[in-house]
N, C-alpha and C positions, 0 to 999 in steps of 0.2 A: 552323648547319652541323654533321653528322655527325662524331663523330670517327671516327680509323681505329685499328680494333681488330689488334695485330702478330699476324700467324699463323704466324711464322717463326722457325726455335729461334733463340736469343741466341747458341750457339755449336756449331760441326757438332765432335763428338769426333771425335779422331784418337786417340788410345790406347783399347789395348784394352780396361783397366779404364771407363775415360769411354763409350766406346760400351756396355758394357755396365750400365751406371748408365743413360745413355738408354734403353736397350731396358727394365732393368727400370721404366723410371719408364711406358712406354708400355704394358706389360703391368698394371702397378698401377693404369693409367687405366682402359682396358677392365675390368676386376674391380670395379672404384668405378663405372664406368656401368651394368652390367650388375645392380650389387646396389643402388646409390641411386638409379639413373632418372636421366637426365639433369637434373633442375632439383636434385637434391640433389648433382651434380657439382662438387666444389673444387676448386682448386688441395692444401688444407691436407687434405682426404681420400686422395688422390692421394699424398703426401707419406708421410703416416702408412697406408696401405696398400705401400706401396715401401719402407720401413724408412729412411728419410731424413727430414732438415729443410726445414722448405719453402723455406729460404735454398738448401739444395743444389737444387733443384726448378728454381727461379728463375735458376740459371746457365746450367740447358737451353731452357727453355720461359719464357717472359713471360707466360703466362697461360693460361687451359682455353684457350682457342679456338685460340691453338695446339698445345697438348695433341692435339685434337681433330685438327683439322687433319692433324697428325703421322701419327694413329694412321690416319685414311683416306689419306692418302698411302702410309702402309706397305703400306696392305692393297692400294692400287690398283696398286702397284709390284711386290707378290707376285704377285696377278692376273695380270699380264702377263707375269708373268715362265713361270708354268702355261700361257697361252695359245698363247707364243712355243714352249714344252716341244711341246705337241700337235700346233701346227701344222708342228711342224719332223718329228714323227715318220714316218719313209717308210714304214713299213709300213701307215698308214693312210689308205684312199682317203677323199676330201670329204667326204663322208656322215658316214662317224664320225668325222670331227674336230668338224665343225659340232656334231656331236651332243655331243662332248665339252666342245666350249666353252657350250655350251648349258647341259650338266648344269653346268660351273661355274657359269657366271651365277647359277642358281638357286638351289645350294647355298652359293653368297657371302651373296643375298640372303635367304636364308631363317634362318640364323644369328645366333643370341640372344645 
């Protein structure tokens, strides 16, 4: 039997320092994927690119996968959040909104 790997942070901050210790652990993830490749991705890289211990690491996140997890949830919750922006704007008829969420789509997906 499979075991199940947690994709769920250990604890959702509520001060503003804590949320900010999250966000920068999530931006030091992104920087450690983007310069070690995913197979060379740690937790302890992660750690030591965010200027923290990996004990501190470990109060947020149980492990990369939810690291991982986290950091495309944030992006896909930004996403929507740009899509909701466009489609709500009145001065734009269908055509260039489609167009605008379109160009989003692409320039999400095309980013390194």
């Amino acid at each position: 039997m499979a075991s199940r790997v947690a994709l769920t942070s250990r604890k959702e901050p509520k001060q503003g320092r804590s949320r900010q210790m999250r966000d920068d652990i999530l931006t030091a993830s992104i920087r450690v994927l983007r310069k070690e490749g995913p197979l060379r991705f740690t937790t302890w890289r992660v750690a030591e690119a965010a200027g923290i211990s990996v004990g501190s690491l470990y109060q947020y996140f149980p492990n990369k996968h939810a690291l991982v997890f986290a950091i495309h949830s944030r992006t896909v919750e930004l996403a929507w959040i740009e899509v909701q922006r466009i489609l709500d704007h009145d001065r734009w008829v269908a055509r260039e909104k489609i167009r605008r969420v379109a160009q989003l789509f692409f320039s999400l997906n095309l980013m390194k």
